[in-house]
N, C-alpha and C positions, 0 to 999 in steps of 0.2 A: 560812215563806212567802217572805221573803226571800232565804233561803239557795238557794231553790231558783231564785227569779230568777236571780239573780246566777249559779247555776250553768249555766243556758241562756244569761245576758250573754256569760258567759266561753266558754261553746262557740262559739257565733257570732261571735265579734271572733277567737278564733286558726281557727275553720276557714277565713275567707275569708283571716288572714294566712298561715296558707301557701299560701294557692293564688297559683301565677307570674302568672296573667291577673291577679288586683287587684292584685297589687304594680307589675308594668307598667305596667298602664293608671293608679296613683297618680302613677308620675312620666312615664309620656309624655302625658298630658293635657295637663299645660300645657305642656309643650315645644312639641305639637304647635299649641295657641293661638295661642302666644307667635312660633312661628313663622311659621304663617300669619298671625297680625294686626302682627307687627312686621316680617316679611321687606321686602313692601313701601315702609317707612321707612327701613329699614338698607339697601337698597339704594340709594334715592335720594339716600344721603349721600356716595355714590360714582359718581349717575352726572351730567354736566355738563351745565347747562340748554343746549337748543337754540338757537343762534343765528340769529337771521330777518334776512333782506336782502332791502329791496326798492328798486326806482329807484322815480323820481319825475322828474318835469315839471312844470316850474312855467311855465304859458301866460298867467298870468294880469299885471296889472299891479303887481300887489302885491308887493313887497320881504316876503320871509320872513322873519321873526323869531322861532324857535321856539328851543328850547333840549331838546335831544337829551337832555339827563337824566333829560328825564319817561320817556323811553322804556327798557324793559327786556328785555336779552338782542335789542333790534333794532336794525339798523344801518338809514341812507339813505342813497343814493345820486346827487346829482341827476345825469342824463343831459342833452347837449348836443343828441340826436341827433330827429331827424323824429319824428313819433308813431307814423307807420307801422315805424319802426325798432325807437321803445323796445322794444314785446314780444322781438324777435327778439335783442334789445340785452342784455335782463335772462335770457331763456331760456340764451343761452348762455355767463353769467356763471354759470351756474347760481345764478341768487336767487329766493328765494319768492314774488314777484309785482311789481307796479308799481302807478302808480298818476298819473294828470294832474290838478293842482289847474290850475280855470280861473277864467275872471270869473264865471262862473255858481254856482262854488260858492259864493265870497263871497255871492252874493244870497240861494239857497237853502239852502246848510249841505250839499249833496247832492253826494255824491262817488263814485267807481266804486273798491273797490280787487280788481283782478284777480291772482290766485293760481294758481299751476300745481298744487295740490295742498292737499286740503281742511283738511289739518292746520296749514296757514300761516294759519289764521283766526286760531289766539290769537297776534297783531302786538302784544302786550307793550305795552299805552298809547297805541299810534296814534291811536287816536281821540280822547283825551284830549288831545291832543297840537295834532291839527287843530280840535277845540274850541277850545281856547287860542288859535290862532291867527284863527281865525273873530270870535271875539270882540274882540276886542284890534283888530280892525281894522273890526267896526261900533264900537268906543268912539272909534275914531282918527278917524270921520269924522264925529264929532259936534265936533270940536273940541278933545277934552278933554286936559290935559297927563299926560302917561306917570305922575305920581306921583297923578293922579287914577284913572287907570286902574288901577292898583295896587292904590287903597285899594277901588276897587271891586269888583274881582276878588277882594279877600282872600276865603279859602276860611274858614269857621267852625271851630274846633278843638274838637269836643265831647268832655270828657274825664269818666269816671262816675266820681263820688266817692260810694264808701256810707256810708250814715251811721250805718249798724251795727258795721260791722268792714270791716277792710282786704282787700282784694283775695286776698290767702296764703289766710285765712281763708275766703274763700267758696268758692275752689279746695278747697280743705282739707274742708268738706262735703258739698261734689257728691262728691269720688272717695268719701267715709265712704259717703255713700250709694248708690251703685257697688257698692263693694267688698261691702259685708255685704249690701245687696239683694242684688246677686247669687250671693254666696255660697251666702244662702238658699236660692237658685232651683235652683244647682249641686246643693245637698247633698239638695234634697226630691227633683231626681229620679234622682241616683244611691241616693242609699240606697231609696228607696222601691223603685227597680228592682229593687236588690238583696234587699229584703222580698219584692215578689212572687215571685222566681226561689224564693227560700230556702222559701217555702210552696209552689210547685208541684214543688219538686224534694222535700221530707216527702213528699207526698202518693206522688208518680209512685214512691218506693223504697218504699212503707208505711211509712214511719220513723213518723209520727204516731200511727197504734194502739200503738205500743211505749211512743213518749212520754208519750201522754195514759193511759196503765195508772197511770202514778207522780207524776207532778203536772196541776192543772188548767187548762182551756184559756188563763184570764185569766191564769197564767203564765207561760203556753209564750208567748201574745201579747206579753206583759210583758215578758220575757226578751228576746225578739225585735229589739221597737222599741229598748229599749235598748241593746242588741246591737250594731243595725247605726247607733244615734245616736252611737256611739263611734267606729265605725269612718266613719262621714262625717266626723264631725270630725277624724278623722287623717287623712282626706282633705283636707280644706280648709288643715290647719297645713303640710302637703306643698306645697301648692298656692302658699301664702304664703311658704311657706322661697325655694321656686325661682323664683314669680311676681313678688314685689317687688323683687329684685335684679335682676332679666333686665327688666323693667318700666323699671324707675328708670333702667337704664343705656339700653334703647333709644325709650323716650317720654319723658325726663327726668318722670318722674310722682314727688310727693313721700308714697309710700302709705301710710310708717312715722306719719305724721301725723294717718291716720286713725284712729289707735289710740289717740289721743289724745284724740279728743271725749268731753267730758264725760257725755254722753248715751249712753257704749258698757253700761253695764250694763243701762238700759230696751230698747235696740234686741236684748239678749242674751236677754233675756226671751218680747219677741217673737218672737225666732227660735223658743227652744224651745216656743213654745204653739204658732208656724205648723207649724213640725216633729212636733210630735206630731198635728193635726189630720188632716196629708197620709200619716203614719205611719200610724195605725189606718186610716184608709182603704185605703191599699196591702195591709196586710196583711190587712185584710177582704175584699178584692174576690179576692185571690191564694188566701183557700183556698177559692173557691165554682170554679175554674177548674181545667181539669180535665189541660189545654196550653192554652199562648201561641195556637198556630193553633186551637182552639177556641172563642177567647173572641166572644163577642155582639159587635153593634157599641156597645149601653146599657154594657158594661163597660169595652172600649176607650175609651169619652170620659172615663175616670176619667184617664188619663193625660196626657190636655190639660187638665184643673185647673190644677194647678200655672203652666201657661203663660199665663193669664187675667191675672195682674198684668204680663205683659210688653206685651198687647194696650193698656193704656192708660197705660203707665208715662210716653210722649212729653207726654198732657196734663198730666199729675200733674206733672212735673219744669217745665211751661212755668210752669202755675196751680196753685200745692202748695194754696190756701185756696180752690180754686173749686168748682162742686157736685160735676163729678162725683168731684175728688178726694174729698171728703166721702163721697161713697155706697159710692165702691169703698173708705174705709177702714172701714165698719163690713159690709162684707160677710164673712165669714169667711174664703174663698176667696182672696181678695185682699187681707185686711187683713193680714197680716203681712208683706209685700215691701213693699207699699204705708205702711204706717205708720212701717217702719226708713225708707223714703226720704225721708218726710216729717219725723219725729224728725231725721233727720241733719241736714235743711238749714235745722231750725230754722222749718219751717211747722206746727206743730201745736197745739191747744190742750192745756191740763191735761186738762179737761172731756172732749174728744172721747181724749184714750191712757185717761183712766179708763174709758169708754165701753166703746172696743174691747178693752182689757185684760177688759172682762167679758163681752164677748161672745166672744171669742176662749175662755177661761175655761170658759164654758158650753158652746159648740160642741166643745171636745177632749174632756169629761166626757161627754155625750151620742152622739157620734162614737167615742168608747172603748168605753162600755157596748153602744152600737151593734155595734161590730166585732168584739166580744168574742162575741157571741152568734151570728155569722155564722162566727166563725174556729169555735167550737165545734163548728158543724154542721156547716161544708162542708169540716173537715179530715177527718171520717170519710165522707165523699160521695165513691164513686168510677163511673167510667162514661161522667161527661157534666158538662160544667159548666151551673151554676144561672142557671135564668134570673132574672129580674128580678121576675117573679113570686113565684118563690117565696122570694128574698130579703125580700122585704117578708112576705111570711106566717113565716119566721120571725121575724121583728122583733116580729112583732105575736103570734105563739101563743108561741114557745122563750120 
């Protein structure tokens, strides 16, 4: 029985390696990621922040005391000239706007700053700037001496010391959990793709009558998942060979680190149960279909599965112990992204990974023998693909 898996393993990992489209598409994947999510950064490190300049009028009676270092990538200018002039004064200095401090502002904090153009809004600290000095001048007219002012102004330095592990460390878990969440995610729905293609292209050549003459269904399925479980994971070690060095060099990200967590053989565990759940599903759903453009809309939502742990991954990452991370980890669908994220960062109980470890456990065994019984029928079903009806009738008579 084995031999004969292993002999469908082995036909399935070299038919797709030689074909040019997967090899291709193994290494332009992440190039094209990498390029689109890094271009943006690798640019900005070449291009030179914008310089703002703006006049100013100081009408009021107030001696300015401001100190221009709050301010960034912004110059000021104060002007001599009438008010009626400034604009025309700043317009063709060509600078990004002006602006008139008066007695009014000191009373109310309320200031006008006019722009010739709407992208001069971010003024790099200005406002910070006229805060400071706003203040600094209702403290003056209380009486208070400058070193009083000072102590009062002092700004609070809140600095977060964890009392778990140091800062590298907690960095060093979010990416674990990144990397191999996501991984998972990459690999369930490229190989699963690749399951359904690989059952609707048996069917569509008659290859399957040929096949199932000499070994049985739970074989050929057997064969299969394992097949294309090989061939994702050369896809992911591709992904890592080219991703973490092109990574590292243009997000200075330390990913070699993630390999490191002690917790990497439970969260490998989970991969393979979330993988085989989404696995027999794919390949269940693939041979009741008869073509891609024939499929119902009840069997297209098998496809957005997989995408269900990314709908709540933003809660789960804020509150790794709060309810709903709880429920999406013992749901099947979601516990195996969900439980690598939560394992990695170090939210999880014993109690609840032995939990899911059994429910996960139970759902691929029931979900196999499930799929096994659907691959059976609907690889010899030609015509029309199966509705949803009659998918359950054989569940319930085959």
């Amino acid at each position: 029985m084995l031999k004969k898996i292993f002999k469908i393993t082995g036909w399935e990992v070299m038919r797709n390696l030689r074909n040019k489209q997967f090899i291709v598409g193994i290494f332009l994947t992440p190039v094209l990621i990498l390029i689109f999510g890094g271009l943006p950064n690798f640019i900005e490190r070449f291009d030179s922040p914008v310089e703002r300049t703006f006049y100013y009028q100081n009408q009021s009676q107030v001696e300015l005391d401001w100190s221009e270092d709050m301010l960034e990538n912004t110059v000021l200018i104060e002007s001599e000239n009438s008010q009626e002039q400034l604009q025309s004064r700043a317009e063709s200095a060509d600078a990004d706007g002006y602006f008139i401090i008066d007695q009014e502002f000191f009373k109310t904090g309320n200031i006008n700053l006019n722009v010739f153009s709407l992208s001069a809004t971010n003024h790099g600290g200005l406002a910070n700037l006229l805060t400071e000095e706003l203040q600094n001048y209702k403290l003056a007219t209380h009486d208070l001496s400058e070193e009083v002012i000072q102590e009062v102004t002092m700004p609070a330095n809140l600095q977060v010391v964890s009392l778990q592990e140091d800062e590298t460390a907690m960095g060093s878990r979010v990416i674990t959990a990144v990397i191999f969440g996501g991984g998972l995610f990459f690999l369930l729905i490229t190989s699963g793709s690749m399951l359904l293609q690989s059952a609707l292209q048996e069917k569509k050549e008659k290859m399957s009558e040929i096949i199932l003459s000499s070994i049985s269904s739970e074989q050929l399925m057997a064969g299969k998942i394992i097949g294309h479980f090989i061939l994702g994971m050369i896809q992911i070690g591709v992904w890592f060979g080219i991703g973490i060095p092109l990574a590292d060099y243009f997000f200075d990200l330390p990913l070699l680190e993630a390999f490191l967590n002690p917790a990497l053989p439970l969260i490998a565990v989970f991969a393979l149960l979330g993988y085989l759940v989404f696995a027999a599903l794919f390949v269940g759903i693939g041979a009741t279909m008869e073509d891609l453009q024939s499929a119902t809309n009840a069997q297209s939502m098998v496809f957005m599965l997989p995408v269900l742990p990314i709908l709540v991954i933003g809660p789960v990452f804020n509150n790794p112990g709060g309810m709903l991370s709880r429920i999406v980890t013992y749901f099947p669908l979601t516990a195996p992204v969900i439980s690598i994220v939560r394992i990695a960062i170090g939210e999880i109980s014993t109690v609840e990974i032995i939990i899911t470890l059994a429910i996960l456990l139970i759902t691929t065994i029931l979900f196999t023998l499930a799929a096994a019984k659907i691959f059976r029928i609907g690889m010899l079903m030609y015509g029309k693909s199966a509705s949803f009806k009659e998918i359950i009738h054989w569940l319930r008579y085959s």
